[in-house]
Biopython code that builds the backbone (N, CA, C, O; Angstrom):
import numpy as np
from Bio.PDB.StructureBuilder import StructureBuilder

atoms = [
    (1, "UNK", "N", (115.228, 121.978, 115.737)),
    (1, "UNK", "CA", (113.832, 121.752, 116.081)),
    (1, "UNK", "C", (113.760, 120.655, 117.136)),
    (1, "UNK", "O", (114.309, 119.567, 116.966)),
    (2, "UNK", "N", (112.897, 121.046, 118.503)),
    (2, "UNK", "CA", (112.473, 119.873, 119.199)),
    (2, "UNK", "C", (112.125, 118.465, 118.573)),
    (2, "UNK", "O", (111.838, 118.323, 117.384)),
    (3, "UNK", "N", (112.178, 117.481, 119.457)),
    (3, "UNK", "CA", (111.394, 115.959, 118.981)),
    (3, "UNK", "C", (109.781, 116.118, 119.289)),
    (3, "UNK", "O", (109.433, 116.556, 120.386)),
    (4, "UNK", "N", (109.166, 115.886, 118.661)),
    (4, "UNK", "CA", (107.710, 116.082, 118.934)),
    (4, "UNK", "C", (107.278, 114.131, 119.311)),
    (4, "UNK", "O", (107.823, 113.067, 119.018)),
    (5, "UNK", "N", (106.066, 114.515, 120.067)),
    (5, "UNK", "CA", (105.766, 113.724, 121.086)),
    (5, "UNK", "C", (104.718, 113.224, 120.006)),
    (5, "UNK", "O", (103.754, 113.946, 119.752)),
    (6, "UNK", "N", (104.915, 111.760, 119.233)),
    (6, "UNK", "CA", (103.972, 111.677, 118.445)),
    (6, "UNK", "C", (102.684, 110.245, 119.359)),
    (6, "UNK", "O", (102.964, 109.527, 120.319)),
    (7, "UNK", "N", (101.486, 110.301, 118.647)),
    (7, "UNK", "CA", (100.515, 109.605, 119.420)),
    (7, "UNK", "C", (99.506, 109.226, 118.654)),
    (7, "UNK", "O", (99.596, 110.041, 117.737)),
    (8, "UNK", "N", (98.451, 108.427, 118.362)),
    (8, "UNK", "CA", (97.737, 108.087, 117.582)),
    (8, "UNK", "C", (96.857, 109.279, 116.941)),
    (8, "UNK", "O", (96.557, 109.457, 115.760)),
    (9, "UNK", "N", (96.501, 110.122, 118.206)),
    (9, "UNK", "CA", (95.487, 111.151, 118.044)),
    (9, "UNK", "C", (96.448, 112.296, 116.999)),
    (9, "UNK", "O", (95.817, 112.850, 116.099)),
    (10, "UNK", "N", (97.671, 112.559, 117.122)),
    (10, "UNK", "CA", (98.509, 113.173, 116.355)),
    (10, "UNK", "C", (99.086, 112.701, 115.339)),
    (10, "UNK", "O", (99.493, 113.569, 114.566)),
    (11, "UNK", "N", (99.319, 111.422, 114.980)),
    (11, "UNK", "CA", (99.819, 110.771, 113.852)),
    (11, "UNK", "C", (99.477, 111.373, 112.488)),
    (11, "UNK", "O", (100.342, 111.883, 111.776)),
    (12, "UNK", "N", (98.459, 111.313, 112.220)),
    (12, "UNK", "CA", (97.951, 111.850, 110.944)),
    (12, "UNK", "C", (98.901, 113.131, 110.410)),
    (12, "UNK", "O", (99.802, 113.175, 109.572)),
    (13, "UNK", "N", (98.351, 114.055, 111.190)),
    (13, "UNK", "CA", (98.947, 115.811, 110.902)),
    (13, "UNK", "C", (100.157, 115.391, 111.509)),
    (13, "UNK", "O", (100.907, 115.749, 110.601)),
    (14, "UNK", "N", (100.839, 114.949, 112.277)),
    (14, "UNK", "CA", (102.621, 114.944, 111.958)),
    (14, "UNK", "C", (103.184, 114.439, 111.387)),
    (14, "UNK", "O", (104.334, 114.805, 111.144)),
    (15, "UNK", "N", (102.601, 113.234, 110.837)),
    (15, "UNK", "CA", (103.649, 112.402, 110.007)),
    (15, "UNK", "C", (102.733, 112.073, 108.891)),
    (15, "UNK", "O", (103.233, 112.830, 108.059)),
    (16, "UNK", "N", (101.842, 111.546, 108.317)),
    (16, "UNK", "CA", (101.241, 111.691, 107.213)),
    (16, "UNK", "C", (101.271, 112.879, 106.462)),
    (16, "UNK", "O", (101.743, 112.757, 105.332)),
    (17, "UNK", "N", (100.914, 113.917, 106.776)),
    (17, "UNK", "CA", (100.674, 115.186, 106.029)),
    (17, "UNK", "C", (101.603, 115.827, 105.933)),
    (17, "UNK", "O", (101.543, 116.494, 104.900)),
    (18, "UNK", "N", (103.017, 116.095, 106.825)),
    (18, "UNK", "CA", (104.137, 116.779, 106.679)),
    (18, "UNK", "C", (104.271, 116.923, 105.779)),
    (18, "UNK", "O", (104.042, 116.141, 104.857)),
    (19, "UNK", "N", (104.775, 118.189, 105.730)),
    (19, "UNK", "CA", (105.541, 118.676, 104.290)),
    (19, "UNK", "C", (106.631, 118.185, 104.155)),
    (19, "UNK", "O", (107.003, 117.634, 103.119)),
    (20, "UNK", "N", (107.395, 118.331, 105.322)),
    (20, "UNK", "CA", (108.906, 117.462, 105.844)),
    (20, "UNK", "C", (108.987, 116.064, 105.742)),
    (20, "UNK", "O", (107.895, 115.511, 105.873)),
    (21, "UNK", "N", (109.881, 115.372, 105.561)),
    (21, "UNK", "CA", (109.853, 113.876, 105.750)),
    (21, "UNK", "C", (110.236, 113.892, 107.295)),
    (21, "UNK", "O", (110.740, 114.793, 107.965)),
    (22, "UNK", "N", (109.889, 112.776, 107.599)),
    (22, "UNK", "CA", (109.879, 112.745, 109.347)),
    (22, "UNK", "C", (110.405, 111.079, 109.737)),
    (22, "UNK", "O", (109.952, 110.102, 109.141)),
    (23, "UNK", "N", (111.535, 110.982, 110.953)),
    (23, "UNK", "CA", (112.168, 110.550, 111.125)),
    (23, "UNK", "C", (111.515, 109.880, 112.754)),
    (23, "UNK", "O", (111.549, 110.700, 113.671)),
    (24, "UNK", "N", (111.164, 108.998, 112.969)),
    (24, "UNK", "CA", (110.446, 108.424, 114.007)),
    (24, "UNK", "C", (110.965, 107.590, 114.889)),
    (24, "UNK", "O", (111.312, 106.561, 114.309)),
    (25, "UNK", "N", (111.261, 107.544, 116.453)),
    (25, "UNK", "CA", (111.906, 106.908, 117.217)),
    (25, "UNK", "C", (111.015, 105.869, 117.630)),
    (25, "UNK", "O", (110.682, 106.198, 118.769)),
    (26, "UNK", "N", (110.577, 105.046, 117.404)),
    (26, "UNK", "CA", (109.670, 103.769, 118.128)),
    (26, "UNK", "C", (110.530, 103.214, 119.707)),
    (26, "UNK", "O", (111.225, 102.199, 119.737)),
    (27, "UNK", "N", (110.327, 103.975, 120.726)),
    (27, "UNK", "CA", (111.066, 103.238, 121.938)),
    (27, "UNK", "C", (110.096, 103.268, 123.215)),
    (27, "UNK", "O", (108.901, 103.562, 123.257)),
    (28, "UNK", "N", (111.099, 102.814, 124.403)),
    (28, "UNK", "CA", (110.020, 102.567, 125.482)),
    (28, "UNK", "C", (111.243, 102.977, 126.538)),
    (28, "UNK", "O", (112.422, 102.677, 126.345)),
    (29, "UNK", "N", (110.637, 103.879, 127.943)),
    (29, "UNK", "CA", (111.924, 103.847, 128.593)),
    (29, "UNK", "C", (112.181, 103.234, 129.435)),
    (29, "UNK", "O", (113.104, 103.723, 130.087)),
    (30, "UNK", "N", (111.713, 102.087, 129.901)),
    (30, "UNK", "CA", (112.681, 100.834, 129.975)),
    (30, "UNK", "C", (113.535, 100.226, 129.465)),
    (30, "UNK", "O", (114.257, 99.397, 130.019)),
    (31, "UNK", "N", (113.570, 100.673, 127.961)),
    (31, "UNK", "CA", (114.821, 99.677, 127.348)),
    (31, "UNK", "C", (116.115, 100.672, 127.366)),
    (31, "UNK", "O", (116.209, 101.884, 127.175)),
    (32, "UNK", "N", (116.930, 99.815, 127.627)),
    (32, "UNK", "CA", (118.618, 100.101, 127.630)),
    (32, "UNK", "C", (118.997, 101.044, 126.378)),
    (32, "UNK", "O", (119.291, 102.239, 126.361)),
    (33, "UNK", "N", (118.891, 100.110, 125.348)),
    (33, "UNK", "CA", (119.431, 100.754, 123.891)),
    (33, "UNK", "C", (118.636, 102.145, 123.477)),
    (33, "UNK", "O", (119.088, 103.192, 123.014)),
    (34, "UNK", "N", (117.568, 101.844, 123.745)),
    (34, "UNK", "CA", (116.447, 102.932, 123.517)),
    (34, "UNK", "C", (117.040, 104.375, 124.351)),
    (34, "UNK", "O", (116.985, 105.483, 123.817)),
    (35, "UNK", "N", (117.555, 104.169, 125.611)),
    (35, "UNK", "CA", (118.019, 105.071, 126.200)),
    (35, "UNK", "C", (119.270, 105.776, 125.678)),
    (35, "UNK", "O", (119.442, 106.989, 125.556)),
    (36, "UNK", "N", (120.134, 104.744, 125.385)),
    (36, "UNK", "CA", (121.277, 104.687, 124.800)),
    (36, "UNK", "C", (121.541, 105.680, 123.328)),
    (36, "UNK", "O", (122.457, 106.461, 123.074)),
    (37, "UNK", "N", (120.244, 105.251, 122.455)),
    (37, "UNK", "CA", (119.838, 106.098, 121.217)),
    (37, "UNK", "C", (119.385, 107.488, 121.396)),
    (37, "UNK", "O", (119.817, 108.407, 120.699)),
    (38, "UNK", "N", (118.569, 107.631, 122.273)),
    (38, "UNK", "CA", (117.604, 108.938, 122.446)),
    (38, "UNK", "C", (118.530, 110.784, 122.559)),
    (38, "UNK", "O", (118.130, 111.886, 122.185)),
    (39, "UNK", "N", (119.993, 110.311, 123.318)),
    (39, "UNK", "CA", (120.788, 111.449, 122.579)),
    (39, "UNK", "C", (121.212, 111.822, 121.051)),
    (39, "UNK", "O", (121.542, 112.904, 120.565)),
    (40, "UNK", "N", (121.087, 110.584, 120.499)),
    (40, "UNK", "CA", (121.518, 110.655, 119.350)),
    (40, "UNK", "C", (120.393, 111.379, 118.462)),
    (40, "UNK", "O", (120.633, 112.249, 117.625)),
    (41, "UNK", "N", (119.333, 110.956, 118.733)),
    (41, "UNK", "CA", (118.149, 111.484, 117.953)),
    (41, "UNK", "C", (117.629, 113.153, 117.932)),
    (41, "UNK", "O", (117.316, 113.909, 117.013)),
    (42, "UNK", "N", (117.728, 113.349, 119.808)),
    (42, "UNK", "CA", (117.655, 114.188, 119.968)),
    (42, "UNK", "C", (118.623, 115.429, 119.036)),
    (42, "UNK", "O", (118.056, 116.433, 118.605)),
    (43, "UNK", "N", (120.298, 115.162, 118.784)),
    (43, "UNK", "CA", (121.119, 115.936, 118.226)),
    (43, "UNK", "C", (121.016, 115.850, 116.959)),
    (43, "UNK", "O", (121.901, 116.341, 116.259)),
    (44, "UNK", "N", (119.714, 115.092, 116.286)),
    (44, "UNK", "CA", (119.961, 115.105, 115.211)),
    (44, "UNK", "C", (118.598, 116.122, 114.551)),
    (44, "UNK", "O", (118.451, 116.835, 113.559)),
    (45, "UNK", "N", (117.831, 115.749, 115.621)),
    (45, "UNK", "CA", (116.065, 116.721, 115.686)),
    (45, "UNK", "C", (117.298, 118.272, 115.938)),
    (45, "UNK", "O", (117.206, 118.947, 114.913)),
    (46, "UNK", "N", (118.109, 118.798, 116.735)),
    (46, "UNK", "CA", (118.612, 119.897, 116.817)),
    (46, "UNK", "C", (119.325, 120.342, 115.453)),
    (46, "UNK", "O", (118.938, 121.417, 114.993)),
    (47, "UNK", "N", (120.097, 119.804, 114.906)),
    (47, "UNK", "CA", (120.542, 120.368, 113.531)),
    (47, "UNK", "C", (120.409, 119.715, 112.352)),
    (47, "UNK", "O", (121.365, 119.509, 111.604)),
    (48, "UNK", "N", (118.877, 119.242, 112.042)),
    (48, "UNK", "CA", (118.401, 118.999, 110.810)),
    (48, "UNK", "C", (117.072, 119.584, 110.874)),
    (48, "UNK", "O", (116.242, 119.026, 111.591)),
    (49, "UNK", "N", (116.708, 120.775, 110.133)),
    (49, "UNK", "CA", (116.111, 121.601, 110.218)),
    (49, "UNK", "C", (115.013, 121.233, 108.593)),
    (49, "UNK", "O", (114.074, 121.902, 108.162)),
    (50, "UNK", "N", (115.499, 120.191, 108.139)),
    (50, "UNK", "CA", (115.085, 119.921, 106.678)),
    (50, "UNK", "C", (114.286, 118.374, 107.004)),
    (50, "UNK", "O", (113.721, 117.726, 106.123)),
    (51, "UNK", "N", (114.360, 118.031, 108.186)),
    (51, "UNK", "CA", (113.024, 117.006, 108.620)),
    (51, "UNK", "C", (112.520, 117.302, 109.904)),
    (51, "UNK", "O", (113.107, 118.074, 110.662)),
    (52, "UNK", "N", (111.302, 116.643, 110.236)),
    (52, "UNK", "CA", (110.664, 116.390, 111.502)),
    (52, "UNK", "C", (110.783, 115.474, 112.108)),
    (52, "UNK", "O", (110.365, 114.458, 111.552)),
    (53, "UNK", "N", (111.386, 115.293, 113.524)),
    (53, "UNK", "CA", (111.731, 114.285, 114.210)),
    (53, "UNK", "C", (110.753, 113.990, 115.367)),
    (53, "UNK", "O", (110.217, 114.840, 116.077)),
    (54, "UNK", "N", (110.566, 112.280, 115.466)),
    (54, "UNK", "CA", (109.080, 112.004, 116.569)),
    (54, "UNK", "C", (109.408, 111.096, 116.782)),
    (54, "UNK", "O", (110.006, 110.249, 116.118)),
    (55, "UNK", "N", (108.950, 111.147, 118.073)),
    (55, "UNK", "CA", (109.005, 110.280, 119.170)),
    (55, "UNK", "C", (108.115, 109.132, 119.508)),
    (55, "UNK", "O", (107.189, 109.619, 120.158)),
    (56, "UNK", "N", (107.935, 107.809, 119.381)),
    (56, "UNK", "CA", (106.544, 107.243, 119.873)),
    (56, "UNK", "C", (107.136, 106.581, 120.809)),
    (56, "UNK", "O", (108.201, 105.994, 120.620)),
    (57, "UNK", "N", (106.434, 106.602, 122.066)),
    (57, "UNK", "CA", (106.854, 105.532, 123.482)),
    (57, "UNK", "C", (105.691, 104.373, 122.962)),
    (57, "UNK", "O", (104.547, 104.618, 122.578)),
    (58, "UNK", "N", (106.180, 103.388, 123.046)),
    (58, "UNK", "CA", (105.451, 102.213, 122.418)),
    (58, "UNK", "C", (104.648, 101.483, 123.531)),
    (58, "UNK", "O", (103.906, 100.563, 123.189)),
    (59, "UNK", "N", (104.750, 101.843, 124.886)),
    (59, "UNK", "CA", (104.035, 101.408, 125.993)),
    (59, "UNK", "C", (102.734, 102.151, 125.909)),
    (59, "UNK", "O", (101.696, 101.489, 125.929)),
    (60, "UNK", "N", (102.679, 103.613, 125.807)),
    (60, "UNK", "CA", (101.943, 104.356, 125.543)),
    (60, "UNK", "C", (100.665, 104.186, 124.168)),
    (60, "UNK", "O", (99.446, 104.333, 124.259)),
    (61, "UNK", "N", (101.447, 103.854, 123.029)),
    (61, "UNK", "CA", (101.135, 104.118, 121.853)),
    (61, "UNK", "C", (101.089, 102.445, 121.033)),
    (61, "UNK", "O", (101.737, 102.263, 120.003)),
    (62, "UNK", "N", (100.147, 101.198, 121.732)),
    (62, "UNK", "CA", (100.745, 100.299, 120.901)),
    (62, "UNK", "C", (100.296, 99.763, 119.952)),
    (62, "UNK", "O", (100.811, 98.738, 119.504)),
    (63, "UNK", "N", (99.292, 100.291, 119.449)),
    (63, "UNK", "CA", (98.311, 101.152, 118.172)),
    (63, "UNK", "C", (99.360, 100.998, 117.156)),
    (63, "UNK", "O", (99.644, 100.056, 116.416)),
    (64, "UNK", "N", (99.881, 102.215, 117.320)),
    (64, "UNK", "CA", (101.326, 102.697, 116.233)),
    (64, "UNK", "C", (102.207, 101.407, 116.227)),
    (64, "UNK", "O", (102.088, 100.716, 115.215)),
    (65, "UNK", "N", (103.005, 101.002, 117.113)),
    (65, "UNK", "CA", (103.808, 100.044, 117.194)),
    (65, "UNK", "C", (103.264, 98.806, 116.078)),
    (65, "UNK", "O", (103.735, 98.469, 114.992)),
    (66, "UNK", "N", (102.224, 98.362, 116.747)),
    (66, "UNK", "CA", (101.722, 97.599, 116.029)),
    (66, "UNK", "C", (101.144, 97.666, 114.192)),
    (66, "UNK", "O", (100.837, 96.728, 113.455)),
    (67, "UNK", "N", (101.168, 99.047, 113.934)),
    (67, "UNK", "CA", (100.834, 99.337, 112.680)),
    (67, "UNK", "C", (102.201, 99.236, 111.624)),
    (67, "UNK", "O", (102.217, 99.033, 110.410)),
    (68, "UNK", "N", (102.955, 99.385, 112.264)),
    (68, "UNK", "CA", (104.442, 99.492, 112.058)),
    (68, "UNK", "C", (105.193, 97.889, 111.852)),
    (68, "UNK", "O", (106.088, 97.692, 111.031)),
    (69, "UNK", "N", (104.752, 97.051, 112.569)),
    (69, "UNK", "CA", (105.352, 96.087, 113.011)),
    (69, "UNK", "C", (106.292, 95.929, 113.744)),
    (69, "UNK", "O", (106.981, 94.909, 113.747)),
    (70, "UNK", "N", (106.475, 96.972, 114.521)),
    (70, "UNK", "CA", (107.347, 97.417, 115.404)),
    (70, "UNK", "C", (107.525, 96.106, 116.553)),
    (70, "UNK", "O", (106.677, 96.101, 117.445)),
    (71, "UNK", "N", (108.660, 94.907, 116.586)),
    (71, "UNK", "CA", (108.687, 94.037, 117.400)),
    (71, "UNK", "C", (110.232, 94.275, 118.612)),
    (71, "UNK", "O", (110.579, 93.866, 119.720)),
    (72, "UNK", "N", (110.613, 94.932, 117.830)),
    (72, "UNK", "CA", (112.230, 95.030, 118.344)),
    (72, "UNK", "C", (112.002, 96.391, 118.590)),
    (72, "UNK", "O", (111.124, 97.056, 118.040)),
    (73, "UNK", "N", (113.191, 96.991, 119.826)),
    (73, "UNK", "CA", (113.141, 98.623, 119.808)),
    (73, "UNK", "C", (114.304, 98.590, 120.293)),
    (73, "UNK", "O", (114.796, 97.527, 120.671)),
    (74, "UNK", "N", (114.881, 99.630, 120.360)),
    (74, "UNK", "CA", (115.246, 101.381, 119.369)),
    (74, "UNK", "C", (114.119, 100.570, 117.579)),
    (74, "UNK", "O", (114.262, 99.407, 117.202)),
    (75, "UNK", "N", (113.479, 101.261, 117.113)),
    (75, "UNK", "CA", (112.967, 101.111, 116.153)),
    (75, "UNK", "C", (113.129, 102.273, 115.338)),
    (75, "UNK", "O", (112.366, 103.158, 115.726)),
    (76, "UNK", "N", (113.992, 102.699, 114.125)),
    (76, "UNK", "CA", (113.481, 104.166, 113.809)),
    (76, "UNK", "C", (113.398, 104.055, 112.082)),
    (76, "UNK", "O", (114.045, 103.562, 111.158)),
    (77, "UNK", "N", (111.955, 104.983, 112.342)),
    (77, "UNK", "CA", (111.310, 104.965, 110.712)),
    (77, "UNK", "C", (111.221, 106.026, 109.979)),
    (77, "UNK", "O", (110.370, 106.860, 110.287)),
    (78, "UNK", "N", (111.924, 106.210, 109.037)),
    (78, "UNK", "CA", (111.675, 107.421, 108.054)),
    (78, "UNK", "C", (110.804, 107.462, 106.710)),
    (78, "UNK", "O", (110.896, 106.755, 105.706)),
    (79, "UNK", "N", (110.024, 108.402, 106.977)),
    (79, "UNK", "CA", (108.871, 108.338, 106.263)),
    (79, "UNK", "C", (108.787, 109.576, 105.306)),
    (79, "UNK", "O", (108.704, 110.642, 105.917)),
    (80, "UNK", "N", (108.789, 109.665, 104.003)),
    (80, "UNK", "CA", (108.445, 110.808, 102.836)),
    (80, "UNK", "C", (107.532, 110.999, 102.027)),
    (80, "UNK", "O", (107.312, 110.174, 101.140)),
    (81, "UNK", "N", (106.938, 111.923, 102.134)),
    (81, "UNK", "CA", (105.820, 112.063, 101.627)),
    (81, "UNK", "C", (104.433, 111.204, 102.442)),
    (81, "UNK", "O", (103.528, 110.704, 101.774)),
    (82, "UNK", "N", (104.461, 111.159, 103.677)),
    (82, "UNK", "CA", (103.496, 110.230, 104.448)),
    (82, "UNK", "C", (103.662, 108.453, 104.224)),
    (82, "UNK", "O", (102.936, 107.607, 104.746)),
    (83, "UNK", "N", (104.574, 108.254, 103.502)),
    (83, "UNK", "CA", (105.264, 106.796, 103.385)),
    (83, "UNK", "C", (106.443, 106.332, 104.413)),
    (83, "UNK", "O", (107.321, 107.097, 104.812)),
    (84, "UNK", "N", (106.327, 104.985, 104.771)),
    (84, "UNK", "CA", (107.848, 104.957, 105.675)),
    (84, "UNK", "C", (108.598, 103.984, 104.142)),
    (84, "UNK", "O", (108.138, 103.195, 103.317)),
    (85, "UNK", "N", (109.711, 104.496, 104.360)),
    (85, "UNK", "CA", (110.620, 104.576, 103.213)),
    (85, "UNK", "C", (111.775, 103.957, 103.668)),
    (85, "UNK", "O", (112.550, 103.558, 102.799)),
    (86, "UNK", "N", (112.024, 103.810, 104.663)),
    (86, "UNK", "CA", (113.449, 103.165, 105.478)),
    (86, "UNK", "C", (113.388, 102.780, 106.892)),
    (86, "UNK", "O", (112.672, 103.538, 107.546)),
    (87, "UNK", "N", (113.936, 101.810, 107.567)),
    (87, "UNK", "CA", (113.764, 101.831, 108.834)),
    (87, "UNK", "C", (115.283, 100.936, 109.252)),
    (87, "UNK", "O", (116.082, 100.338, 108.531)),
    (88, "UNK", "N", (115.240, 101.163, 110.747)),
    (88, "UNK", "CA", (116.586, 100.577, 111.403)),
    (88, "UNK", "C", (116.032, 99.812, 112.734)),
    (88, "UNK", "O", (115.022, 100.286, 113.254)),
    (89, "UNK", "N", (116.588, 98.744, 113.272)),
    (89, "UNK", "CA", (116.192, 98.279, 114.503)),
    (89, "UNK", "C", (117.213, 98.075, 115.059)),
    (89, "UNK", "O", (118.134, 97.411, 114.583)),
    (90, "UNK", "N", (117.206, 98.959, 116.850)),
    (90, "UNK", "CA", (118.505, 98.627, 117.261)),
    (90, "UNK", "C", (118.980, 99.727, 117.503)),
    (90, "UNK", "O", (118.386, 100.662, 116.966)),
    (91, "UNK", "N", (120.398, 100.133, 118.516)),
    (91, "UNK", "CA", (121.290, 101.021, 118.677)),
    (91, "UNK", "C", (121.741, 100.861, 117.263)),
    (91, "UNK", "O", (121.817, 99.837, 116.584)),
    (92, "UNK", "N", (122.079, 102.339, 116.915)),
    (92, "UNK", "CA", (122.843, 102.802, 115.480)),
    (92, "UNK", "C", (123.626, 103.967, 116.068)),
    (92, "UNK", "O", (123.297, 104.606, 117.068)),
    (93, "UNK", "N", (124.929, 104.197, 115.158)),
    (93, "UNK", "CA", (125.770, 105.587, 115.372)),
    (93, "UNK", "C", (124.986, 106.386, 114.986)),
    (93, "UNK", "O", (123.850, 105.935, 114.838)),
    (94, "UNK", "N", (125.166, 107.676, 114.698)),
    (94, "UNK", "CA", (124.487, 108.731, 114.350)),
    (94, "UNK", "C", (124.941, 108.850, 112.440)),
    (94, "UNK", "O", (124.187, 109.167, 111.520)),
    (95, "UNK", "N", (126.156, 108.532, 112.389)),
    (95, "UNK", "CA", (126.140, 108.328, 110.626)),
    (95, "UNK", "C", (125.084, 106.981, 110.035)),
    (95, "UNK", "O", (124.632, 107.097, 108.896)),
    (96, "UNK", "N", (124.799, 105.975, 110.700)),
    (96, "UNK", "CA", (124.270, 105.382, 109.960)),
    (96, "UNK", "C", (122.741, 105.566, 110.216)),
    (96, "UNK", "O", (121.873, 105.122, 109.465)),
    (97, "UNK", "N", (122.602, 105.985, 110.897)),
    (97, "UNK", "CA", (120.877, 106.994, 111.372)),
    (97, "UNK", "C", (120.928, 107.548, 109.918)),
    (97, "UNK", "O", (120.360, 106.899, 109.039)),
    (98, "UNK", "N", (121.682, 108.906, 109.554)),
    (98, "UNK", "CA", (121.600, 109.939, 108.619)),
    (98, "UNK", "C", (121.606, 109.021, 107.322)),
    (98, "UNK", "O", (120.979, 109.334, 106.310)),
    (99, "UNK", "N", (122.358, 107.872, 107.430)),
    (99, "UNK", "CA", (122.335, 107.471, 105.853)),
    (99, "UNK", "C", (121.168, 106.854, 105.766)),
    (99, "UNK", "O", (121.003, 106.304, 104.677)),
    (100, "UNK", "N", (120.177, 106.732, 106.626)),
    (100, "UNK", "CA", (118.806, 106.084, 105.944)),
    (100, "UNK", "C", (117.947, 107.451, 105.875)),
    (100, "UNK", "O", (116.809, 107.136, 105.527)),
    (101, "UNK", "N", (118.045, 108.836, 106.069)),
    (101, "UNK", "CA", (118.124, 109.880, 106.073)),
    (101, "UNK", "C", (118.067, 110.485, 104.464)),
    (101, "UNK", "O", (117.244, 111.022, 103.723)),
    (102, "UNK", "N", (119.418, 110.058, 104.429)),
    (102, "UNK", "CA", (119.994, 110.940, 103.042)),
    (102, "UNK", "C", (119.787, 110.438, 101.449)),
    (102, "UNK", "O", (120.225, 111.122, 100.524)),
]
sb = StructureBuilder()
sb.init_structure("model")
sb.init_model(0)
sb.init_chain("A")
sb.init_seg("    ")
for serial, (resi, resn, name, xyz) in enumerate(atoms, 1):
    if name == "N":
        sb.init_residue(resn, " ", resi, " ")
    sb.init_atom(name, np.array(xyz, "f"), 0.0, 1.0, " ", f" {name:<3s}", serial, name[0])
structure = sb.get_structure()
């Protein structure tokens, strides 16, 4: 499944209401690491078919950021059942992405 382009006006119905738990990139593309991460996420939105993966550009969106407490980025939040349940700040490998995941 694609990364969906999440935004205040969309927040609700993608990540609150999912049926899926959903896995959220908080970045900006100016930052290095953020760039650095965004393959990783992307390959992980491609073969995990058992969550929803989203995107927030935090320049765009700083609404969200700020609801989040989002101060640091690469920021990524996993949320179940419309709860965020885990989060990471920072470049991560792709195993330790999945273990806040699993």
């Amino acid at each position: 499944m694609a990364e969906i382009k999440i935004t205040t006006d969309n927040f609700e119905e993608e990540v609150l209401n999912s049926e899926k738990p959903v896995l959220i990139d908080f970045f900006a593309t100016w930052c290095g690491p953020c760039t650095m991460l965004a393959p990783v996420v992307a390959e992980i939105a491609q073969e995990r078919s058992d969550i929803k993966v989203g995107k927030v550009n935090v320049d765009d969106e700083p609404a969200l950021a700020n609801k989040f407490g989002v101060s640091s980025i690469p920021m990524l939040v996993y949320f179940k059942d419309g709860n965020a349940v885990n989060s990471v700040i920072g470049y991560r490998p792709k195993k330790d992405i999945l273990a806040i995941i699993d």
